[in-house]
Phi, psi and omega in degrees: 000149200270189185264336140335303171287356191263322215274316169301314184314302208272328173313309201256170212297129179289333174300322164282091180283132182253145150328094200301332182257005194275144182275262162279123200065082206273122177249152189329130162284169160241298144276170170237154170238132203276349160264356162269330156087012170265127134341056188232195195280203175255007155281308182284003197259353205285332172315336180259339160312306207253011197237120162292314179297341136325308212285323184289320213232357153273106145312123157233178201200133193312160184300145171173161245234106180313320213320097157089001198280001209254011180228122188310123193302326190279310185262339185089339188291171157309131142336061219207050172200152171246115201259122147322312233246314188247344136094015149301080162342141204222160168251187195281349161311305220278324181300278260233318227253279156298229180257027185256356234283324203274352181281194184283041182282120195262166182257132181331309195301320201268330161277351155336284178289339176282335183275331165290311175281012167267325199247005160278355184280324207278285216298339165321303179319296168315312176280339157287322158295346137277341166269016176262144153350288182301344173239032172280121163341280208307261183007301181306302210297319183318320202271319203278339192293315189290303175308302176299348174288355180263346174291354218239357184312297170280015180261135177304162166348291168314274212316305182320310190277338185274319206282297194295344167318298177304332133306310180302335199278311196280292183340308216268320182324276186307300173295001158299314228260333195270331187293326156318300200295309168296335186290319182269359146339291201261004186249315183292322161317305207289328200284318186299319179280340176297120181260338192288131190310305191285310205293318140339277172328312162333285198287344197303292185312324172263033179260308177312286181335283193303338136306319163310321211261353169269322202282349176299302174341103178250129175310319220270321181328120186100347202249005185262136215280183146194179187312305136011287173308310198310279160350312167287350182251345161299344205249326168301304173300312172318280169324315154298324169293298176303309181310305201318306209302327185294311194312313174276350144342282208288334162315320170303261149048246161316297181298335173301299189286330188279352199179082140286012133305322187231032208283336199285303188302308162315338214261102192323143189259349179261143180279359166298000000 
């Protein structure tokens, strides 16, 4: 690229790419060409539109600011393949040549299009798996609150305050949990809304990642009843049953020292 042109480059606005090839009153690009490595407007692009060899052995691309990325570190050529396997960009060495010659290659434009339907494929999956029924949060929380409410009945205040610790605590558990998921949301909204091709491809490896690693998640882990739980909440009722009882003691007490005359008459006659 000449030192003019690096020189328009560092000039204009970075939200804009301008045309590389305008002498003056430099206008808005409409492509970029990734072997040529230019910016130009819709005056200067009709050459490459209309030049079949240009139009077959140029890449184009939406406007967006090359630097130096459109070219392999290793061989120096373009960039102009996508490795399935390895989930990269390649030039026709890195194709033919290297560790890539045995993978899975793809032309950008076609990995593109294969890679957009995998991850609208992902995202189905994904969205059944947060709407099923068995890990649904709000559902869980629903069922667990009415079962300790029936253990807590007879437990004082303290207990009552041990039991929503304890909700809150598994809520905040499951919503930790939850963060993968959202996280691979929003990361498949951005690659689905992304138009531009190389730039897509770019972003593809950690969109998978952040998708693998939500299809890992399992919701359900912890929420499911067995023994274990069960024991603990028995052992919670045994332990409330002892506090009433210290409680109506110290109620006892209490009444004793204020009116020892009539403490016996004051003193509740129901163990609630």
């Amino acid at each position: 690229m000449s030192d003019s042109i690096q020189t328009k480059r560092r000039r204009t606005d970075p939200q804009t790419v301008l045309c590389d090839m305008c002498a003056e009153d430099r206008k808005p690009a409409k492509k970029t060409c990734m072997k040529c490595e230019i910016s130009m407007c819709f005056q200067h692009l009709q050459a490459h539109l209309t030049t079949p060899v240009l139009l077959q052995t140029h890449p184009l691309t939406e406007p967006m600011d090359l630097c130096g990325n459109t070219k392999c570190p290793q061989h120096g050529k373009l960039l102009e393949y996508y490795c399935l396997d390895d989930m990269t960009c390649v030039c026709v060495s890195c194709a033919i040549e290297d560790q890539h010659r045995l993978h899975n290659m793809k032309t950008f434009s076609t990995a593109h299009k294969e890679l957009l339907e995998k991850l609208k494929a992902e995202q189905l999956i994904l969205q059944e798996k947060t709407d099923d029924e068995n890990v649904s949060l709000e559902k869980w929380e629903q069922s667990e609150r009415g079962k300790l409410g029936r253990c807590s009945v007879r437990l004082i205040e303290a207990v009552t305050k041990l039991r929503d610790i304890s909700l809150t605590s598994v809520q905040s558990s499951v919503s930790a949990r939850m963060v993968s998921l959202k996280t691979s949301k929003s990361s498949l909204e951005a690659a689905q809304k992304e138009k531009d091709t190389f730039s897509f491809l770019q972003m593809y490896s950690q969109v998978h990642q952040d998708v693998e690693e939500a299809k890992a998640v399992d919701l359900s882990k912890g929420l499911e009843p067995g023994s274990h739980r069960d024991k603990l909440v028995e052992e919670m009722r045994q332990n409330g049953e002892k506090m009433v009882k210290q409680a109506s003691q110290f109620w006892g007490s209490l009444l004793t020292l204020v009116d020892p005359e009539h403490h016996q008459e004051l003193v509740p006659t129901g163990s609630d």
